[in-house]
C-alpha positions in Angstrom: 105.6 -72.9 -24.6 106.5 -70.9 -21.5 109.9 -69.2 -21.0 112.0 -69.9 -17.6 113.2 -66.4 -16.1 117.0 -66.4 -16.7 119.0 -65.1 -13.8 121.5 -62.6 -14.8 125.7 -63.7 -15.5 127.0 -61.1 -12.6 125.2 -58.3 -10.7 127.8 -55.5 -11.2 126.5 -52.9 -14.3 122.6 -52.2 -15.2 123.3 -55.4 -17.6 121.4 -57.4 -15.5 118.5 -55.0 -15.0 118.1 -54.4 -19.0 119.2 -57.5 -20.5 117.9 -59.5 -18.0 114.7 -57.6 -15.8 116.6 -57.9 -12.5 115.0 -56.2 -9.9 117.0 -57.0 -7.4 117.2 -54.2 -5.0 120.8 -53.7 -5.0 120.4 -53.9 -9.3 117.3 -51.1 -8.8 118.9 -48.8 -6.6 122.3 -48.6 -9.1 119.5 -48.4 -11.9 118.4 -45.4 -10.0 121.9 -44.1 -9.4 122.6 -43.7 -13.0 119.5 -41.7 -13.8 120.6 -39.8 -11.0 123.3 -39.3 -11.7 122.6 -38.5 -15.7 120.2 -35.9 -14.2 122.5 -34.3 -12.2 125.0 -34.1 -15.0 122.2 -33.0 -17.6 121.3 -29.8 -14.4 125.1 -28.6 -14.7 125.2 -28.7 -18.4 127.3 -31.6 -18.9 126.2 -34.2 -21.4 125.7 -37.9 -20.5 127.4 -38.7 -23.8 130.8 -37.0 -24.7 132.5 -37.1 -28.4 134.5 -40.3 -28.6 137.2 -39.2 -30.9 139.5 -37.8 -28.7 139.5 -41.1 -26.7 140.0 -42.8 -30.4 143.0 -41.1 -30.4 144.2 -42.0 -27.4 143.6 -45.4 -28.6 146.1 -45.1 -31.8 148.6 -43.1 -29.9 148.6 -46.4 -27.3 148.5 -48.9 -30.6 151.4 -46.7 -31.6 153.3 -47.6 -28.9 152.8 -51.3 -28.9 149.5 -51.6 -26.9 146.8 -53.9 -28.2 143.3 -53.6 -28.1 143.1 -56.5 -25.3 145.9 -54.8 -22.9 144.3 -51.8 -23.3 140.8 -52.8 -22.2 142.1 -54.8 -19.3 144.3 -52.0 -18.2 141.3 -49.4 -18.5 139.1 -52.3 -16.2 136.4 -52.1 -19.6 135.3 -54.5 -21.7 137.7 -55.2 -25.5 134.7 -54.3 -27.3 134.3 -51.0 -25.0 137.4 -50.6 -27.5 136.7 -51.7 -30.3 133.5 -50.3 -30.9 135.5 -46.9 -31.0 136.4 -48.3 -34.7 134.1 -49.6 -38.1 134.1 -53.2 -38.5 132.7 -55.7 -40.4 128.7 -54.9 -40.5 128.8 -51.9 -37.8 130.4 -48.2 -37.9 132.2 -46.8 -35.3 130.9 -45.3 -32.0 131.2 -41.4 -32.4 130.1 -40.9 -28.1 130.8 -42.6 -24.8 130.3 -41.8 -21.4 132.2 -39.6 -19.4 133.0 -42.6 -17.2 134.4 -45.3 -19.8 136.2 -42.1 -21.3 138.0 -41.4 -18.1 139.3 -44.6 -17.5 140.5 -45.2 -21.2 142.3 -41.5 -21.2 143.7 -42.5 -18.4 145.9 -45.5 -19.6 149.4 -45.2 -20.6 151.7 -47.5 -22.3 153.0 -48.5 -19.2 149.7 -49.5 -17.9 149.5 -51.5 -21.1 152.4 -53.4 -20.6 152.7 -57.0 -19.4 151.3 -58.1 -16.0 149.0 -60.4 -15.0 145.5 -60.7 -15.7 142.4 -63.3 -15.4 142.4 -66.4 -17.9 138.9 -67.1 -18.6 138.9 -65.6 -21.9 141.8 -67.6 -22.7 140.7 -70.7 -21.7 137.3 -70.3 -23.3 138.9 -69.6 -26.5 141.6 -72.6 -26.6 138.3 -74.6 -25.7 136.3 -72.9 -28.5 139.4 -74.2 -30.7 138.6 -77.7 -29.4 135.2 -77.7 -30.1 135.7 -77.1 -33.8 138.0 -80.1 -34.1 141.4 -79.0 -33.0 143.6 -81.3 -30.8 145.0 -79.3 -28.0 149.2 -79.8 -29.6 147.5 -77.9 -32.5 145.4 -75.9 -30.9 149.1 -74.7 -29.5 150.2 -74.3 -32.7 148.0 -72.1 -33.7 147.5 -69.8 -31.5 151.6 -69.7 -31.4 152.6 -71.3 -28.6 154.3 -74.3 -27.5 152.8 -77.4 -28.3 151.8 -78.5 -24.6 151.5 -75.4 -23.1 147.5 -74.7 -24.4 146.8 -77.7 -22.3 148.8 -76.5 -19.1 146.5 -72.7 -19.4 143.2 -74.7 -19.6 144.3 -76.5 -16.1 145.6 -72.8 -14.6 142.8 -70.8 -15.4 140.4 -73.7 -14.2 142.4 -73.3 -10.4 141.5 -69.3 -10.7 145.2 -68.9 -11.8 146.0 -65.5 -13.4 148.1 -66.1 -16.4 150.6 -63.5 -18.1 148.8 -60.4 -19.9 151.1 -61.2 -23.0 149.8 -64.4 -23.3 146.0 -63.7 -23.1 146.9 -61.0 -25.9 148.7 -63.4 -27.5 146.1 -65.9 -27.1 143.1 -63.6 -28.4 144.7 -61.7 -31.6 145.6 -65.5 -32.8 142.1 -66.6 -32.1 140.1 -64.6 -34.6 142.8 -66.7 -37.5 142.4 -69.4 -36.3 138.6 -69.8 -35.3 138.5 -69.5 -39.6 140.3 -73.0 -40.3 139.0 -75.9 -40.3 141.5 -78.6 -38.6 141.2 -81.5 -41.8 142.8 -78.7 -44.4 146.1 -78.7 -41.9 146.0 -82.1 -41.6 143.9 -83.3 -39.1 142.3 -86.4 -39.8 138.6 -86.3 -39.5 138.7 -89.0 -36.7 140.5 -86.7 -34.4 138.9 -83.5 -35.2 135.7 -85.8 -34.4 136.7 -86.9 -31.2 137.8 -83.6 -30.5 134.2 -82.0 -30.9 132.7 -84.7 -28.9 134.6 -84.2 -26.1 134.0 -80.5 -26.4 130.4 -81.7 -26.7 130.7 -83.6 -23.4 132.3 -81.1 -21.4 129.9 -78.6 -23.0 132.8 -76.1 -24.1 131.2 -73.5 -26.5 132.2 -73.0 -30.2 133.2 -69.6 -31.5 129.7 -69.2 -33.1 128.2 -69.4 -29.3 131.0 -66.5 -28.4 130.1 -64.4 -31.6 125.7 -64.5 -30.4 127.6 -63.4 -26.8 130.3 -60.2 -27.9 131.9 -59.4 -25.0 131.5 -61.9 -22.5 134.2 -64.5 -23.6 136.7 -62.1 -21.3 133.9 -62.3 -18.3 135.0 -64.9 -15.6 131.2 -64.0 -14.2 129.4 -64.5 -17.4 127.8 -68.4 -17.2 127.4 -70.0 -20.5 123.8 -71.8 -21.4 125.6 -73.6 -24.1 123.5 -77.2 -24.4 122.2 -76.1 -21.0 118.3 -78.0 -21.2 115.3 -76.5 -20.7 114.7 -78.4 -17.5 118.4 -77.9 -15.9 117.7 -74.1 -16.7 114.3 -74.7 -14.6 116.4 -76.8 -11.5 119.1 -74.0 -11.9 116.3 -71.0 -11.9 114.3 -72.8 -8.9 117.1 -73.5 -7.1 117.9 -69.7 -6.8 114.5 -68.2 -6.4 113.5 -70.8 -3.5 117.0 -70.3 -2.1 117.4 -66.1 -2.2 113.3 -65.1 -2.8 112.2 -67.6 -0.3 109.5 -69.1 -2.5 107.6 -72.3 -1.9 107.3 -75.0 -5.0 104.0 -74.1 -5.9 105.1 -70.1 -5.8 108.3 -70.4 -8.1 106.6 -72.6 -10.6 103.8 -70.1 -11.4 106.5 -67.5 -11.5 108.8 -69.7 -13.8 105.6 -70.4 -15.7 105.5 -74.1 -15.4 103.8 -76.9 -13.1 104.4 -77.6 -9.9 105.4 -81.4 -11.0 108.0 -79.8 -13.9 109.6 -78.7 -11.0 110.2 -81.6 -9.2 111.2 -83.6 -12.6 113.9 -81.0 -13.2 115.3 -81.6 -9.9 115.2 -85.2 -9.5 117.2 -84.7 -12.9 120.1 -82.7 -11.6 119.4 -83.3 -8.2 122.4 -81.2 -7.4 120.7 -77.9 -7.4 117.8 -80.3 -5.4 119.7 -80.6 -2.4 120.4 -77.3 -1.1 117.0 -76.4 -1.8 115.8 -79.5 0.2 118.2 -79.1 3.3 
């Protein structure tokens, strides 16, 4: 069985060229920057890695001071586990180096950065969706993660429009998550007809569960990161042609023998989801 090459969520860190073998030549060239620029520093005498406790510090003095790991990370423009790798958890010890870079922007936060503002929902929306999928109606869903009743519907439609949505609430939003992702909806009196309508619809709408989040740490928060979850084999294949016939410039025949497949797997993949067809048609 052949494997379809997987284009990378976002083209903005070397994720995409080592998770993903981008070679993009925008995604080579910053490939190239960094071993520049880790040569350059390793010439001068400064390490590529620095000790991580004083920014662990920095962390507990802003915890101290009512900043959570989430307003922290977003204020610092890194990732929450960026943060929380900084600290043991469950399976996994705690990062005792980072780079100069992610070290700089986290020393550089103050409580006041941490504060309310405004930031993207996506993370919030995946997780009240996440919530869904495990059985919860969305009044509960509210409930659970502590806010009113209705108002866990009203995010899901904000955050779809590209809304940004109160820093507070996405806090709020993912410290109650990891409670209530544990429960299961008939022990607090959800009747197993609703919590199986409930994951049906999720099913439908293909909103992932928390197990999908866990294989994918860090990317719950990424508004660029595309969940595969129940993505088929052959929509991956339309999706995958689609992009190398529209940005390589590939023929049919070329992108199947790069994707690994016939010519004619090709075509069935696009007369299924004919809307990655068209473009590549017109």
């Amino acid at each position: 069985m052949t494997t379809a090459v997987r284009e990378a969520p976002h083209h903005n860190t070397l994720y995409c060229y080592s998770d993903f073998n981008c070679r993009r030549p925008a995604c080579v060239e910053r490939k190239l920057e960094w071993e520049r620029n880790n040569r350059r520093r390793l010439r001068e005498g400064r390490p590529a890695l620095i000790d991580a406790e004083p920014v662990r510090q920095h962390v507990l003095q802003l915890q101290a001071e009512n900043a959570t790991i989430y307003s922290i990370a977003a204020a610092a423009g890194v990732d929450q586990w960026t943060i929380r790798s900084l600290f043991p958890g469950p399976n996994r010890g705690r990062k005792n180096s980072v780079s100069p870079e992610i070290a700089r922007k986290i020393l550089a936060v103050t409580a006041d950065h941490a504060t309310p503002g405004y930031t993207d929902g996506a993370g919030t929306r995946r997780r009240i969706q996440a919530l869904i999928a495990i059985g919860w109606p969305v009044r509960r869903v509210g409930e659970q993660l502590g806010l009113n009743a209705t108002y866990a519907g009203e995010l899901i439609r904000r955050t779809e429009q590209g809304k940004p949505i109160y820093l507070a609430t996405a806090t709020k939003v993912a410290e109650a998550y990891e409670t209530a992702r544990h429960r299961f909806p008939e022990d607090y009196g959800v009747s197993t007809a609703t919590a199986n309508r409930k994951r049906d619809q999720a099913k439908v709408e293909r909103w992932p569960t928390p197990r999908y989040w866990d294989e994918h740490p860090g990317d719950i928060d990424d508004p660029h990161f595309e969940p595969m979850y129940r993505v088929t084999r052959r929509e991956i294949i339309a999706q995958d042609a689609h992009w190398i016939m529209t940005t390589v410039g590939l023929d049919r025949a070329a992108t199947a023998a790069r994707l690994g497949v016939d010519k004619s797997y090709i075509d069935h993949a696009f007369r299924d989801h004919p809307e990655y067809a068209i473009e590549v048609a017109a």
